[in-house]
C-alpha positions in Angstrom: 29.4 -19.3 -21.4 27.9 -20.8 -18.1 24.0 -20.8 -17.8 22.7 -20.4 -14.1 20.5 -23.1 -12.8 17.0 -22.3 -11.4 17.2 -22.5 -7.7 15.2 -25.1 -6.0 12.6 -22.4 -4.4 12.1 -20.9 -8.3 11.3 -24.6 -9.7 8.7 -24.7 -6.8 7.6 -21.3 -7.4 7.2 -22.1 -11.1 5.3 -25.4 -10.8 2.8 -23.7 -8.5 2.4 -21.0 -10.7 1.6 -23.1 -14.1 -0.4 -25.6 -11.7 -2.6 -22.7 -10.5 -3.3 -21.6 -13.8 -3.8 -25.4 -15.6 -6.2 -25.8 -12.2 -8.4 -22.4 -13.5 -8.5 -23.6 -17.0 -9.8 -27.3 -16.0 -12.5 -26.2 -14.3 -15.8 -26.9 -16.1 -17.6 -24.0 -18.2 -21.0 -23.2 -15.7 -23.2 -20.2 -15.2 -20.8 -17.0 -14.8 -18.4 -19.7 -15.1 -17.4 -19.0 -19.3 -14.9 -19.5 -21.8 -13.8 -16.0 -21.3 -13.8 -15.5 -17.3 -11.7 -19.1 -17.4 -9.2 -17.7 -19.8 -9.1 -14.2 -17.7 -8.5 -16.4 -14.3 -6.0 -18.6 -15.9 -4.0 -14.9 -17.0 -4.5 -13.5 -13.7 -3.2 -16.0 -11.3 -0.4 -17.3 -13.6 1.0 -13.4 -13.4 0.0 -12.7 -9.8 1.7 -16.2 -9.1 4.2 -15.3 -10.4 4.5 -11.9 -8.4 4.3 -13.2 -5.7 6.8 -16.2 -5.8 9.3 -13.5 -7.6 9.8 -15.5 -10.5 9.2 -12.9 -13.4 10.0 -9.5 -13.4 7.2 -6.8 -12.0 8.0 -4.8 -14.9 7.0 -7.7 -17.4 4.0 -8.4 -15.5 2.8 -5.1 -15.9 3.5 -5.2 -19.0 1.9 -8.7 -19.9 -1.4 -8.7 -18.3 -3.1 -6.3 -20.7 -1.2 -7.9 -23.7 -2.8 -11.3 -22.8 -5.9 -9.9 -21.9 -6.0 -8.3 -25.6 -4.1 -11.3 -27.3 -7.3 -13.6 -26.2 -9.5 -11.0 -26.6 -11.0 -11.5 -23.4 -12.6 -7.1 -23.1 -12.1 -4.6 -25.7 -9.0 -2.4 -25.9 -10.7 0.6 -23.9 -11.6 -1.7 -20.9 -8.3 -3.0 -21.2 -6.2 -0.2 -21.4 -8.4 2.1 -19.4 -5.7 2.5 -16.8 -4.0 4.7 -18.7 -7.0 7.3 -19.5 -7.9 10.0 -17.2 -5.1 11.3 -14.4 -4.5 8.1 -12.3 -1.4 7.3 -14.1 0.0 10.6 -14.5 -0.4 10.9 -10.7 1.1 7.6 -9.7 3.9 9.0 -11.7 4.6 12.5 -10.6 4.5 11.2 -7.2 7.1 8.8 -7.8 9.1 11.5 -8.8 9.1 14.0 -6.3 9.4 11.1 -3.5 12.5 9.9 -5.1 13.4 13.8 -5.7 13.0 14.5 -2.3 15.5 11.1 -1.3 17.9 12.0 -3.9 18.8 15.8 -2.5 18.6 14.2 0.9 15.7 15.9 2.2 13.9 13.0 4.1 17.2 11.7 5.6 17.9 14.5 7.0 14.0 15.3 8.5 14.0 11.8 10.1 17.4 11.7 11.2 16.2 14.8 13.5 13.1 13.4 14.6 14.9 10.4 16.1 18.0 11.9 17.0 15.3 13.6 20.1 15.0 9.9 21.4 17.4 8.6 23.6 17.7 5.4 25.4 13.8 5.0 26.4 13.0 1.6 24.1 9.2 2.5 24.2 9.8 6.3 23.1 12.0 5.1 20.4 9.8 2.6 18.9 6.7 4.7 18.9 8.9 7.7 17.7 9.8 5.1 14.9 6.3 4.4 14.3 5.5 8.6 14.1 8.3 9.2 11.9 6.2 6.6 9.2 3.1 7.6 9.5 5.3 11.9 9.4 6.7 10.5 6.2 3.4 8.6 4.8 1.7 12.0 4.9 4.3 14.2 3.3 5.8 11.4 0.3 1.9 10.3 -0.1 2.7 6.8 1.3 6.2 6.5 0.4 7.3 5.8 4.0 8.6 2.1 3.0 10.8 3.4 1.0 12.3 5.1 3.5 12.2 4.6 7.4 13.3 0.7 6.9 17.0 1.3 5.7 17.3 3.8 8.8 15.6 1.5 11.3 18.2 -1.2 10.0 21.1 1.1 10.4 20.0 1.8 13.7 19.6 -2.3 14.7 22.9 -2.4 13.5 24.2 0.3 15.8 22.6 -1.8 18.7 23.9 -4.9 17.7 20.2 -6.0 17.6 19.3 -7.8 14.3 17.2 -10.6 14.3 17.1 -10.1 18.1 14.5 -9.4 19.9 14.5 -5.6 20.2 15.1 -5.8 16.3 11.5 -7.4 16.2 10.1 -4.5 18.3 12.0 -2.2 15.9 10.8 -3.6 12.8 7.4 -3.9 13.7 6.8 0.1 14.9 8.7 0.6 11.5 5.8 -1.9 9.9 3.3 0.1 11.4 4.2 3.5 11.0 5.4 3.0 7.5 3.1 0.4 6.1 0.1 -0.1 8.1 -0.7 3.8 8.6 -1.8 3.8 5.4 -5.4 2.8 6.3 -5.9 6.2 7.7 -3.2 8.1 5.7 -3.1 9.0 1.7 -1.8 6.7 0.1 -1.9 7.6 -3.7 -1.4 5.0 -5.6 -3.8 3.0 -3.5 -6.5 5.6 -4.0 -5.7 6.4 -7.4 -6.9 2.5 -8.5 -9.8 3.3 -5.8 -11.2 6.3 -7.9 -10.7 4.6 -10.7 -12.7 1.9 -10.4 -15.3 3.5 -8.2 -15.8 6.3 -10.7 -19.5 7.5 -10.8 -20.2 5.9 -7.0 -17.7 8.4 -5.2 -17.0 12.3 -6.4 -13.7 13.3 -7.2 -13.1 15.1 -3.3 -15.2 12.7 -1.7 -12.2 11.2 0.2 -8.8 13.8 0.4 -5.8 13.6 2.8 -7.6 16.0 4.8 -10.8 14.2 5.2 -9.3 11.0 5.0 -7.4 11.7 8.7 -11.3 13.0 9.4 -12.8 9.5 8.5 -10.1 7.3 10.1 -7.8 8.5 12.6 -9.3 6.3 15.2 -7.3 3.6 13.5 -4.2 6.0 15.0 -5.1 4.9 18.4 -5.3 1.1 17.1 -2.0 1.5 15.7 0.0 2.5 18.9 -2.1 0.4 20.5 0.1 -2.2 18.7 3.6 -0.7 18.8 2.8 -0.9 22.8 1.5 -4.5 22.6 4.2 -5.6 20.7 6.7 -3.6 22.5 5.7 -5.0 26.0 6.1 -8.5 24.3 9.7 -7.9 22.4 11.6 -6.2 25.5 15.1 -5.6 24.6 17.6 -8.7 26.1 19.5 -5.5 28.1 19.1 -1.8 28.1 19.9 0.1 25.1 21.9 3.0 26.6 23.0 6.0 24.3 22.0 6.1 20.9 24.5 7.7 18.3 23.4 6.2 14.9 21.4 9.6 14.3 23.9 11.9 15.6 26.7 10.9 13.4 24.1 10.4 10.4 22.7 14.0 11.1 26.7 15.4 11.2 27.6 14.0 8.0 24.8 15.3 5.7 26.7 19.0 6.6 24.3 22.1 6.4 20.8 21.8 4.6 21.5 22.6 0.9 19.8 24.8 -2.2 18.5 21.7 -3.2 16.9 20.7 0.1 15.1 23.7 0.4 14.0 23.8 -3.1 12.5 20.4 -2.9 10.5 21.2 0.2 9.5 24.2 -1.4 7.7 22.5 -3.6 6.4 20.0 -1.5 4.9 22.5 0.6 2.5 23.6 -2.3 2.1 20.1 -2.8 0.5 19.8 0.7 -1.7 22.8 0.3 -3.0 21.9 -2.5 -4.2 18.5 -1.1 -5.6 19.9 1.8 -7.6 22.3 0.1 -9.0 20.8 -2.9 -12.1 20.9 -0.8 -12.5 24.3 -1.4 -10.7 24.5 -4.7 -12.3 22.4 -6.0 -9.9 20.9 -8.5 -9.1 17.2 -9.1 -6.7 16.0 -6.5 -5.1 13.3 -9.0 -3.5 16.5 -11.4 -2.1 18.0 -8.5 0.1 15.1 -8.0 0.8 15.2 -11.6 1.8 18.3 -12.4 3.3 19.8 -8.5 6.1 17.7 -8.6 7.5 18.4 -11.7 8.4 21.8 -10.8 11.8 21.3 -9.3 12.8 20.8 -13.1 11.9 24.6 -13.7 15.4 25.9 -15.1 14.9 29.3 -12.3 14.5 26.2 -10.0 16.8 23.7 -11.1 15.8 21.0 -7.8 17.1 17.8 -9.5 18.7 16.8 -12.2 15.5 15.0 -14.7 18.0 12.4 -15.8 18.9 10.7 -11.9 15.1 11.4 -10.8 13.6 9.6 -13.9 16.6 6.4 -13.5 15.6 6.6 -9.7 11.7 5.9 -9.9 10.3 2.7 -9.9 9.3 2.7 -13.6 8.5 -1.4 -12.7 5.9 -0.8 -9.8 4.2 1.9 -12.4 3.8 -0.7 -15.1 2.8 -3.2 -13.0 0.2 -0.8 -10.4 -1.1 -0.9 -14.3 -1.8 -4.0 -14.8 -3.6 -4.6 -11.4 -5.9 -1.9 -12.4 -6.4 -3.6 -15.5 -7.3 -6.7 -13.9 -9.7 -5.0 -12.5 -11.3 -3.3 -15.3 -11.5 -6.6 -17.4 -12.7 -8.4 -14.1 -16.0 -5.5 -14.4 -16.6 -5.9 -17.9 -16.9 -9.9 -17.7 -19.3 -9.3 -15.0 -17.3 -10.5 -11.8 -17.5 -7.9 -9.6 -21.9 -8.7 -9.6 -20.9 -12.0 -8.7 -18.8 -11.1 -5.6 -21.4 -8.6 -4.7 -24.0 -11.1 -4.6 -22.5 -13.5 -2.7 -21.6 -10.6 -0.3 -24.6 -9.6 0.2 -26.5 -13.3 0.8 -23.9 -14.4 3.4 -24.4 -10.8 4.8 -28.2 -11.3 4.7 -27.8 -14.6 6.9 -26.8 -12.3 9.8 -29.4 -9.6 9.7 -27.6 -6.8 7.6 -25.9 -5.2 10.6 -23.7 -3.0 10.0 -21.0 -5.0 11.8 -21.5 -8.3 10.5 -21.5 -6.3 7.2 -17.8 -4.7 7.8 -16.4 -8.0 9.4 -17.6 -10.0 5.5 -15.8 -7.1 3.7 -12.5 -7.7 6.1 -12.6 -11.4 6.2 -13.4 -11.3 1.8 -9.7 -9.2 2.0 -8.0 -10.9 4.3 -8.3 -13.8 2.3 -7.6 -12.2 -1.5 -4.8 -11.1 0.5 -3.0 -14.7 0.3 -3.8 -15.0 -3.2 -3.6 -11.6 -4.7 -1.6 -8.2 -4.4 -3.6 -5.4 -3.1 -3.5 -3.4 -6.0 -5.1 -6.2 -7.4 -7.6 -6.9 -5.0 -8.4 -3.3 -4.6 -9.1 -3.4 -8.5 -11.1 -6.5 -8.5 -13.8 -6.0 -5.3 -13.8 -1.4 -5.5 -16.8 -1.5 -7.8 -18.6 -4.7 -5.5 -18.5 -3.1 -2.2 -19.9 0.0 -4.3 -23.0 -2.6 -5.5 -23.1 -4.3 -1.7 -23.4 -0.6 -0.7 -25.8 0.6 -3.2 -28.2 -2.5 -2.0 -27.8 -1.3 1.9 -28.8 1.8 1.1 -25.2 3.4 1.9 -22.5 5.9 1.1 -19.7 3.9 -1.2 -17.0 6.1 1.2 -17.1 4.4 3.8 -16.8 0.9 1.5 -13.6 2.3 -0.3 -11.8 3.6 3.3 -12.9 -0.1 4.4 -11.2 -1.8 2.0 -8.5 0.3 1.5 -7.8 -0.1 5.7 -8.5 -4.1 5.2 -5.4 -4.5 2.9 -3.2 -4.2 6.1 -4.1 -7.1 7.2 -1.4 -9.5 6.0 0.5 -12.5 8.0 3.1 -13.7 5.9 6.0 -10.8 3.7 5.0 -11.8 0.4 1.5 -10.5 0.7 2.3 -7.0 0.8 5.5 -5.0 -1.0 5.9 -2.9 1.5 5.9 -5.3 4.6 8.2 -7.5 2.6 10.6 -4.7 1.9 10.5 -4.2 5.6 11.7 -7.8 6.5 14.2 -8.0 3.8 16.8 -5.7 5.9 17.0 -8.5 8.5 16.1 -6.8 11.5 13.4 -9.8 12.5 13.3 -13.9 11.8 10.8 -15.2 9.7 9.1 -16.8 12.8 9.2 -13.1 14.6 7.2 -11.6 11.5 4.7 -14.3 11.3 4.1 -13.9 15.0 3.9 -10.0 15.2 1.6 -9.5 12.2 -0.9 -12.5 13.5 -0.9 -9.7 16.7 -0.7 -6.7 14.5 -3.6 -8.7 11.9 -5.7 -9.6 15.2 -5.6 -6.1 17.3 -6.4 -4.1 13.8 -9.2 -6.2 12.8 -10.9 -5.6 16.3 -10.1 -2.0 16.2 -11.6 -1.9 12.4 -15.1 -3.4 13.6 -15.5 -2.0 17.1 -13.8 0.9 17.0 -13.4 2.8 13.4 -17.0 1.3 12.2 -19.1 2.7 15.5 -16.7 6.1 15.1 -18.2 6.0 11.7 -22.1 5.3 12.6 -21.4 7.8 15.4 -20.3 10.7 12.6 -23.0 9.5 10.4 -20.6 8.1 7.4 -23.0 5.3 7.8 
């Protein structure tokens, strides 16, 4: 029986993982600086390390971060575990499984395959049609989009004989942006369910919805094709695309729109009401996701079959969305999240308080946990901060948690973000294409952040 060796890139990834962690636990016991936060840094990076050089399973680092946190003893069981109490799990969950229902019976295929079979041979339609179709899916799978569009768009590179060319770029960055970076002004639940959870008693249960969500950010919509144009004008095609067929022929073979199909969006229409109107329902948005999708299993229903659904979801990115949560839970209890609101709030003090200077810390404190840290984690780790930095200004913690929710975006290189680096894993753009699109992409959003979405927001009175 053969044993595989590690690959060279694993031995690196591995060494810089344990080095991290030995570097964390090295460090000498001062102020905040105890036995207990070294230990709980020394956990943390080891596992996010690890994430992020793909070395150990997500599922397993899910799975390990509480068990280490509890096996040191570092918070009690309830901080701990606390992801798992109250409806942010169940709703991560049961969206999962109506976004992989709704791919299963072929629903989504089909509803983008028509969207882009409309475009032609127009390069700039098509990419900004690309970049519609994402932010189309994002609102209706709840940020699912990545899951989606990026097979499709790859099939269509493909059909142009334009991977790793330069219209595959353009291609893959309108996918990017519709799919991944829409998400700072579209709902993207599992983002917002660690957002609730660790902002509970700073924001109300309907403070930010869908519905209001669009309300509070869809200037960030005029950023975004601001982008797709930029980048488009940059990556021209080599020659002119002429007809496209891809869609057509992808459209003809999924036949006529089955029992399932229209089941499926049956339920995904009540879905969508109810998100849109649990302003005046007033019930919480989280158990709507939880307990909506599961009725395509109804037997007078009978949607999907439970058994392919429940092999289909990403039981892995559950566990591990989990464990960020709980880094962030453990991080509160040891006291971190004062410390990062302090020093927030002196380097913010140096330039007056405004509310720019303010808004460009919070994006630059981001940007930067970006390279070290997943954004589930990050979100977990600085949610109940910005709520302190706000509490100290004298403002409303919603316009803190759409900040940093937007901020997350900002990534330059594919391991940062899951999402972006499923995106560049189809092939359709070299590594030096996606380095150089998302500095653009990173560079145009952060200027549209502060001078655009914060003054909308002062404008609307959000600040």
């Amino acid at each position: 029986m053969s044993v595989e060796r590690m690959s060279k890139s694993a031995a690196i990834g591995w060494l810089i993982t344990i080095a991290l962690a030995i570097i964390c636990l090295l460090i000498p016991e001062q102020g905040f600086y105890t036995n207990a936060v070294k230990i709980f840094l020394a956990i943390t990076v080891f596992f996010l390390s690890a994430a992020a050089f793909e070395i150990l399973p997500t599922l397993l680092i899910g799975l390990c971060l509480p068990s280490f946190y509890l096996f040191f003893n570092i918070a009690p069981a309830a901080t701990v575990m606390s992801p798992w109490v109250g409806s942010t799990m169940l709703m991560i969950i049961g969206i999962y499984v109506l976004a992989m229902a709704l791919e299963d019976c072929g629903f989504l295929k089909r509803v983008t395959m028509i969207l882009m079979y409309r475009i032609k041979s127009n390069y700039m339609a098509l990419i900004i049609s690309i970049m519609f179709i994402g932010i189309l899916l994002n609102l209706v799978t709840s940020g699912r989009a990545y899951m989606i569009l990026p097979p499709l768009c790859a099939g269509l590179c493909i059909s142009l004989n334009c991977m790793g060319k330069r219209m595959g770029a353009g291609i893959a960055m309108a996918c990017m942006v519709g799919s991944c970076t829409s998400h700072s002004f579209t709902y993207q639940s599992t983002m917002w369910g660690i957002i609730y959870k660790m902002m509970e008693g700073y924001i109300s249960p309907t403070a930010i919805t869908p519905l209001n969500m669009i309300v509070y950010t869809w200037p960030l919509l005029i950023v975004s094709l601001l982008i797709v144009f930029v980048i488009g004008k940059i990556y021209k095609p080599d020659q002119k695309i002429g007809n496209i067929d891809y869609f057509k022929n992808e459209l003809d073979s999924l036949g006529k729109v089955t029992r399932e199909e229209k089941i499926n969006a049956g339920v995904l229409l009540v879905l969508l009401i109810y998100i849109f109107t649990v302003n005046w329902h007033k019930l919480d948005l989280n158990l709507g996701f939880a307990i909506i999708p599961f009725m395509i299993f109804l037997p007078f229903l009978n949607g999907a079959d439970p058994v392919k659904v429940a092999h289909k979801v990403n039981w892995s990115a559950i566990f591990f969305c989990a464990g960020c949560v709980s880094i962030g839970s453990v991080a509160g209890g040891l006291g971190l999240g004062e410390v990062i609101s302090s020093l927030v709030l002196e380097i913010s003090a140096i330039s007056g308080n405004s509310v720019i200077s303010v808004f460009a810390l919070v994006f630059a404190v981001v940007f930067i946990l970006n390279f070290l840290m997943t954004p589930m984690a990050i979100l977990s780790l600085i949610a109940q901060p910005m709520c302190l930095v706000a509490s100290s200004l004298g403002y409303s913690a919603v316009p803190f948690a759409l900040a940093i929710n937007a901020c997350t975006e900002a990534i330059i290189l594919p391991y940062e973000y899951i999402p972006y680096l499923l995106v560049y894993s189809f092939g359709m753009m070299s590594m030096k294409d996606f380095i150089k699109t998302n500095i653009i992409r990173s560079v145009i959003f952060f200027l549209g952040f502060l001078f655009v979405l914060v003054p909308y927001w002062m404008l609307i009175g959000l600040l």
